[in-house]
LOTOR-602098 format. One record per residue: residue number from 1; x, y, z of N, C-alpha, C in turn. Coordinates in Angstrom, 1 decimal, padded with zeros to 4 digits. Layout:
<k:NUM&nu:X&nv:Y&nw:Z&cau:X&cav:Y&caw:Z&cu:X&cv:Y&cw:Z> .
...
***
This chain:
<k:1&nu:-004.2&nv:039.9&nw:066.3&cau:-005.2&cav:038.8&caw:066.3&cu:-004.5&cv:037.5&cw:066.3> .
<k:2&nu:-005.0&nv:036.4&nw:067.6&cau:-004.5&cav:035.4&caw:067.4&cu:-004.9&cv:033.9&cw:066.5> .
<k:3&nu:-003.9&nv:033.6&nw:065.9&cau:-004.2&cav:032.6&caw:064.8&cu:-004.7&cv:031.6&cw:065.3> .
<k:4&nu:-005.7&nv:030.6&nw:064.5&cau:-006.5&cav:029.5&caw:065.1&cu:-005.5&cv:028.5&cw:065.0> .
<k:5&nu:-005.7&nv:026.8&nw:065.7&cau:-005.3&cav:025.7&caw:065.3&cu:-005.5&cv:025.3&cw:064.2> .
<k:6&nu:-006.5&nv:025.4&nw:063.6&cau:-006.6&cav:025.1&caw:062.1&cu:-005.9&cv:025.7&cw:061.0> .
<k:7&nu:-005.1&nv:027.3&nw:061.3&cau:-004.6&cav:028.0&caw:060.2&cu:-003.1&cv:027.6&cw:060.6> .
<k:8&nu:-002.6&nv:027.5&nw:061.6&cau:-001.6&cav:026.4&caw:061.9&cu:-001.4&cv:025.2&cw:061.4> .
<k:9&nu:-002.0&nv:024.3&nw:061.4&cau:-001.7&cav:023.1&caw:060.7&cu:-002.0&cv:023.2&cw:059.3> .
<k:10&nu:-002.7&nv:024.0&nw:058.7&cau:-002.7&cav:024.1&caw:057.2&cu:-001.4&cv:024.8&cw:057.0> .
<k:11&nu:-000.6&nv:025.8&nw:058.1&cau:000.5&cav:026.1&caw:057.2&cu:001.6&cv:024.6&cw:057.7> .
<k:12&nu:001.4&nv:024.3&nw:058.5&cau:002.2&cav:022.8&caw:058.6&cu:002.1&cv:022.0&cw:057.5> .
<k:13&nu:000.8&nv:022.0&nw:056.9&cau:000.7&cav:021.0&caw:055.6&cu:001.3&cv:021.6&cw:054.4> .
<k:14&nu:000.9&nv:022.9&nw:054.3&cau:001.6&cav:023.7&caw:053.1&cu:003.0&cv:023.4&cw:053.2> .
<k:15&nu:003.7&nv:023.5&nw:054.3&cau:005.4&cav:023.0&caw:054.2&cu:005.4&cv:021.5&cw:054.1> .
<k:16&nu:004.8&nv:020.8&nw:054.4&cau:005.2&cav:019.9&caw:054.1&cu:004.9&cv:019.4&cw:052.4> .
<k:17&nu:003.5&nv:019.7&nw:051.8&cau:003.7&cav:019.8&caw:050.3&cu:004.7&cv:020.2&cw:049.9> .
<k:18&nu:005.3&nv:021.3&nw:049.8&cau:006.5&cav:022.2&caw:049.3&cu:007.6&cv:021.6&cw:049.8> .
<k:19&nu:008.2&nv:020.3&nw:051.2&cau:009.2&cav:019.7&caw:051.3&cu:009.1&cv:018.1&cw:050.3> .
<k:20&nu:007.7&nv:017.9&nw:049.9&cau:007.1&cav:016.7&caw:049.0&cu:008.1&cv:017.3&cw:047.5> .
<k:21&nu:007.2&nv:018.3&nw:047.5&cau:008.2&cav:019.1&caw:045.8&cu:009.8&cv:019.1&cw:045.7> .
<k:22&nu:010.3&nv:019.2&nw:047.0&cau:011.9&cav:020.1&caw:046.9&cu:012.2&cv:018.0&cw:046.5> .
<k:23&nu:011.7&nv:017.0&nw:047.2&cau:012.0&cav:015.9&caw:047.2&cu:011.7&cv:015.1&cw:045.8> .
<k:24&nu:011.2&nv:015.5&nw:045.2&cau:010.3&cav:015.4&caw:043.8&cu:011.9&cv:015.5&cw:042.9> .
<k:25&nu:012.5&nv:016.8&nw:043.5&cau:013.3&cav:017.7&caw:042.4&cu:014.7&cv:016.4&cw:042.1> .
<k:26&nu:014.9&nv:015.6&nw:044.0&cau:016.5&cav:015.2&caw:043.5&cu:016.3&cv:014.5&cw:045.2> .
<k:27&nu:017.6&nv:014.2&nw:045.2&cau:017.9&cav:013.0&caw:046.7&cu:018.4&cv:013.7&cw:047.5> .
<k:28&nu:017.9&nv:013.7&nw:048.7&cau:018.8&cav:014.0&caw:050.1&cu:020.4&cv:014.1&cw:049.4> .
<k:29&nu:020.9&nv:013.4&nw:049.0&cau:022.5&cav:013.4&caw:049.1&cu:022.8&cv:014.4&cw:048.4> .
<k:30&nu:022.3&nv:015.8&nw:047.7&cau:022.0&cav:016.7&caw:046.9&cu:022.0&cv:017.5&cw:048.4> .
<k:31&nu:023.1&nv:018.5&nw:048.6&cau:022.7&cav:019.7&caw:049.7&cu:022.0&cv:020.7&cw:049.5> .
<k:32&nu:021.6&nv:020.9&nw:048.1&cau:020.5&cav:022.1&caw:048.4&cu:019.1&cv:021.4&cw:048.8> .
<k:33&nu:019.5&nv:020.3&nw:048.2&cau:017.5&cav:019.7&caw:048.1&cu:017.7&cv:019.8&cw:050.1> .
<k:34&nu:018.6&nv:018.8&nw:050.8&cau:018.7&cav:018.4&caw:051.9&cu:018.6&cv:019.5&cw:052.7> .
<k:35&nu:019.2&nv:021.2&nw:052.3&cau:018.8&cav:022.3&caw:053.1&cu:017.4&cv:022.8&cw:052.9> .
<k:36&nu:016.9&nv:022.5&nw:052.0&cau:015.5&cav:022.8&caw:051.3&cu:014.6&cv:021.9&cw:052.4> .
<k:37&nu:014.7&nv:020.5&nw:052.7&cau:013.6&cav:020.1&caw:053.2&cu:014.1&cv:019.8&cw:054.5> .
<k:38&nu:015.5&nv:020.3&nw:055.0&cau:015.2&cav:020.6&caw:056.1&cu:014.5&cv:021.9&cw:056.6> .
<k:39&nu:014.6&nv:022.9&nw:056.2&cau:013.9&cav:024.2&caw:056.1&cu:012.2&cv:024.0&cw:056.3> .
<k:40&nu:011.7&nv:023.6&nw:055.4&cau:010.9&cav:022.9&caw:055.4&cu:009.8&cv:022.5&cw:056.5> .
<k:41&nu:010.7&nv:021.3&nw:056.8&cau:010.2&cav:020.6&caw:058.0&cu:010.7&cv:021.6&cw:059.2> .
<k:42&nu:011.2&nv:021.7&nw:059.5&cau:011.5&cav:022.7&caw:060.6&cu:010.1&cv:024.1&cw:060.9> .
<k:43&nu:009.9&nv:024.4&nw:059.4&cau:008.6&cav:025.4&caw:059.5&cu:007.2&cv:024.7&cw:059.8> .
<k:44&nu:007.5&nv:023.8&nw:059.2&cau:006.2&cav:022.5&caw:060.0&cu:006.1&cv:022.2&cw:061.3> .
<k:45&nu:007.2&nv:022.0&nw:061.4&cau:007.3&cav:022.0&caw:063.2&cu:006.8&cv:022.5&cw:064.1> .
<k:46&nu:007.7&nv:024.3&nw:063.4&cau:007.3&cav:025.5&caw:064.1&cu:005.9&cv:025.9&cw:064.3> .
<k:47&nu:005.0&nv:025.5&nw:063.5&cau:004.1&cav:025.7&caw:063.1&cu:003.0&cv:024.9&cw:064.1> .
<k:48&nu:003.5&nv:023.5&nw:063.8&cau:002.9&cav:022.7&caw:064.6&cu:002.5&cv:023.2&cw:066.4> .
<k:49&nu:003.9&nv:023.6&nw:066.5&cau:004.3&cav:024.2&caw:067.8&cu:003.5&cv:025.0&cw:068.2> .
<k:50&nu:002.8&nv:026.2&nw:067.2&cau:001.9&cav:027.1&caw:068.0&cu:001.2&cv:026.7&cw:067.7> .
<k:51&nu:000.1&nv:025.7&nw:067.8&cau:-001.1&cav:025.3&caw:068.2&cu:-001.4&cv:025.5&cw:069.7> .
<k:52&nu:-002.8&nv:025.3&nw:070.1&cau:-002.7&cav:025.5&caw:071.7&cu:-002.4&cv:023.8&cw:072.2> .
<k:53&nu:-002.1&nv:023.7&nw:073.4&cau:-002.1&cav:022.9&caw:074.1&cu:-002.8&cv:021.8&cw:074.0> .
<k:54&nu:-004.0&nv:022.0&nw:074.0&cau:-005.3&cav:021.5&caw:074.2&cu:-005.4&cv:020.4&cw:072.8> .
<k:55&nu:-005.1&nv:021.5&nw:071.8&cau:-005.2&cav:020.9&caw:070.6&cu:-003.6&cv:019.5&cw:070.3> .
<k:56&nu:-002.5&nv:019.9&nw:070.8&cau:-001.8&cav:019.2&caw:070.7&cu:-002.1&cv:017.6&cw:071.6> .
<k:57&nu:-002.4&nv:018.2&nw:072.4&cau:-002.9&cav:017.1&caw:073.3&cu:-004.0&cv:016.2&cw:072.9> .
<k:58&nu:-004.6&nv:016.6&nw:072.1&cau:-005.7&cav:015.8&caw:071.2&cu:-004.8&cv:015.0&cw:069.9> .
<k:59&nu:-004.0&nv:015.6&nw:069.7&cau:-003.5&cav:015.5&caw:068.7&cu:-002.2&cv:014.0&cw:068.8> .
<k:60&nu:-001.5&nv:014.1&nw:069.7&cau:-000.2&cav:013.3&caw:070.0&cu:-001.2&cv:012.1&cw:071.5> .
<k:61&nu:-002.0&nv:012.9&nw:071.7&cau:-002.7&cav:011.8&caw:072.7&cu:-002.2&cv:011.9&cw:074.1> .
<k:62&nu:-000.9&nv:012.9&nw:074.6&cau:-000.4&cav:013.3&caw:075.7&cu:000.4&cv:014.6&cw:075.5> .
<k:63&nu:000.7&nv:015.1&nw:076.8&cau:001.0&cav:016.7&caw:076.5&cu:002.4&cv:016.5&cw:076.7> .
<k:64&nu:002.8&nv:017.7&nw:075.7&cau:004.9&cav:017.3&caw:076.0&cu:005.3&cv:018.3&cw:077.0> .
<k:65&nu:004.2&nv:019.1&nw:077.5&cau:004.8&cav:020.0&caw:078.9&cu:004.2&cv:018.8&cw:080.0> .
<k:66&nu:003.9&nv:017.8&nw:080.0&cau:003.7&cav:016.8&caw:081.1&cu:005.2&cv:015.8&cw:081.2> .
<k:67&nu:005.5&nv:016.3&nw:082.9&cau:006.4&cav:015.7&caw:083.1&cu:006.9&cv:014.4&cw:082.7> .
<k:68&nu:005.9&nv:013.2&nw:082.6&cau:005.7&cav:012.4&caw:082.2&cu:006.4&cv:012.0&cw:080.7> .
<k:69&nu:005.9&nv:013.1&nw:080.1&cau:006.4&cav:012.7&caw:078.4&cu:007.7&cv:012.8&cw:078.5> .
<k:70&nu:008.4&nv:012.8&nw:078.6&cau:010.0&cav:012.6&caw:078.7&cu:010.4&cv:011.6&cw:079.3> .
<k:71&nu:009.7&nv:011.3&nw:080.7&cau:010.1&cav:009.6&caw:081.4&cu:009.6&cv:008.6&cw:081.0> .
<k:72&nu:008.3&nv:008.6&nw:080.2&cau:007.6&cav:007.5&caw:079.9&cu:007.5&cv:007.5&cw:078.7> .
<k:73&nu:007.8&nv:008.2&nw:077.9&cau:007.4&cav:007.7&caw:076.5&cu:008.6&cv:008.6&cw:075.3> .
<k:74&nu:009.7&nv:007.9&nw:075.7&cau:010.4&cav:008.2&caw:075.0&cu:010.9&cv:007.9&cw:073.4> .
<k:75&nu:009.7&nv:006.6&nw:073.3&cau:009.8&cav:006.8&caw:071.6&cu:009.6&cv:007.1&cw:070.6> .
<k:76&nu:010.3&nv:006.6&nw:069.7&cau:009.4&cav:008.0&caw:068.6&cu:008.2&cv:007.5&cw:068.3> .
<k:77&nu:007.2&nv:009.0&nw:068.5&cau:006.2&cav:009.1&caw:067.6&cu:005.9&cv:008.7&cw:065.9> .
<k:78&nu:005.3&nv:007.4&nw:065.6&cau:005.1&cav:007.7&caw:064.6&cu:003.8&cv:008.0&cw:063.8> .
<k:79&nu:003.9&nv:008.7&nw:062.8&cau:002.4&cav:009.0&caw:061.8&cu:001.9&cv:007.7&cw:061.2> .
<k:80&nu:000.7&nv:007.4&nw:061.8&cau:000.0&cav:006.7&caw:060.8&cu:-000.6&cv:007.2&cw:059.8> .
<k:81&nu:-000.7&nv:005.5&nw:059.1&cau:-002.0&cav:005.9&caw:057.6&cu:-002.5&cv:007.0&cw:057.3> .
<k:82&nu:-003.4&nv:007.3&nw:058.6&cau:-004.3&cav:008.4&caw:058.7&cu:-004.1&cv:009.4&cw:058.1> .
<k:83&nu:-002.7&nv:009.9&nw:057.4&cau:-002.0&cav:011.2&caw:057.1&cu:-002.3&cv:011.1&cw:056.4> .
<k:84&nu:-002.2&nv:010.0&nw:055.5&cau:-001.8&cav:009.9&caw:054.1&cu:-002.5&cv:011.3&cw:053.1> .
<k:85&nu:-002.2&nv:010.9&nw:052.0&cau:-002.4&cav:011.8&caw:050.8&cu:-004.2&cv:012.0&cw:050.7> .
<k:86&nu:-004.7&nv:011.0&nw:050.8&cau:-006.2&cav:010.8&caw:050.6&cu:-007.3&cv:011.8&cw:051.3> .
<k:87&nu:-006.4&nv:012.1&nw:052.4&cau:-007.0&cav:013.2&caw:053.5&cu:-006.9&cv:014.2&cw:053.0> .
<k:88&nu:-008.2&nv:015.4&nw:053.0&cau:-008.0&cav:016.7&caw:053.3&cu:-007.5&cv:017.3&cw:054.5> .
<k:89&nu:-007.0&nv:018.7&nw:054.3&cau:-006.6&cav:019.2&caw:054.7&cu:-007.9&cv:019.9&cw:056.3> .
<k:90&nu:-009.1&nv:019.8&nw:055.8&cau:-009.7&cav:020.0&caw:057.0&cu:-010.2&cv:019.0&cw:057.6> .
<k:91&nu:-009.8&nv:017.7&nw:057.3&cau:-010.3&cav:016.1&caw:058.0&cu:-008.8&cv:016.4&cw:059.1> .
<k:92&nu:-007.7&nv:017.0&nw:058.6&cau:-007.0&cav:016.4&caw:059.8&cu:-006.7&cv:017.6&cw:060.7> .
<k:93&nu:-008.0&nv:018.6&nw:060.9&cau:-007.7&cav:019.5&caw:061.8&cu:-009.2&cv:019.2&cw:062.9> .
<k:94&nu:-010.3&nv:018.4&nw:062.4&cau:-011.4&cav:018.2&caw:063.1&cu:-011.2&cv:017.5&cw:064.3> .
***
């Protein structure tokens, strides 16, 4: 059975809580914490990753299998506000 977009980005948010904690513990300059939330983020990623298309595309506002994304918009993406802490977890999958 295939997983929804929504059970995807909740596990995206669960890692990223759990990389909030490992950061809680001590500093980047600390190599376990620093393999810890890179681990982490990387499973958020991955996570991110299998969402469908459609949904990414809603999401980032252009698709990164469009040739385009790589010629034209090569900056970095950043997260707004919107993420913040204040948000539930099903406000940022609607």
């Amino acid at each position: 059975m295939s997983r929804t977009d929504q059970e995807h980005v909740f596990d995206a948010l669960d890692h990223i809580a759990v990389l909030h904690d490992h950061l809680a513990r001590g500093e980047m300059a600390d190599s376990l914490i620093a393999d810890a939330v890179c681990l982490r983020l990387a499973a958020a990623i991955d996570s991110v990753a299998q969402t469908t298309p459609n949904f990414r595309d809603r999401g980032y506002g252009l698709s990164t299998t469009d040739s385009t994304y790589r010629g034209k918009h090569q900056e970095t993406l950043q997260l707004s506000d919107s993420w913040g802490s204040s948000r539930t977890r099903e406000s940022l999958v609607q």
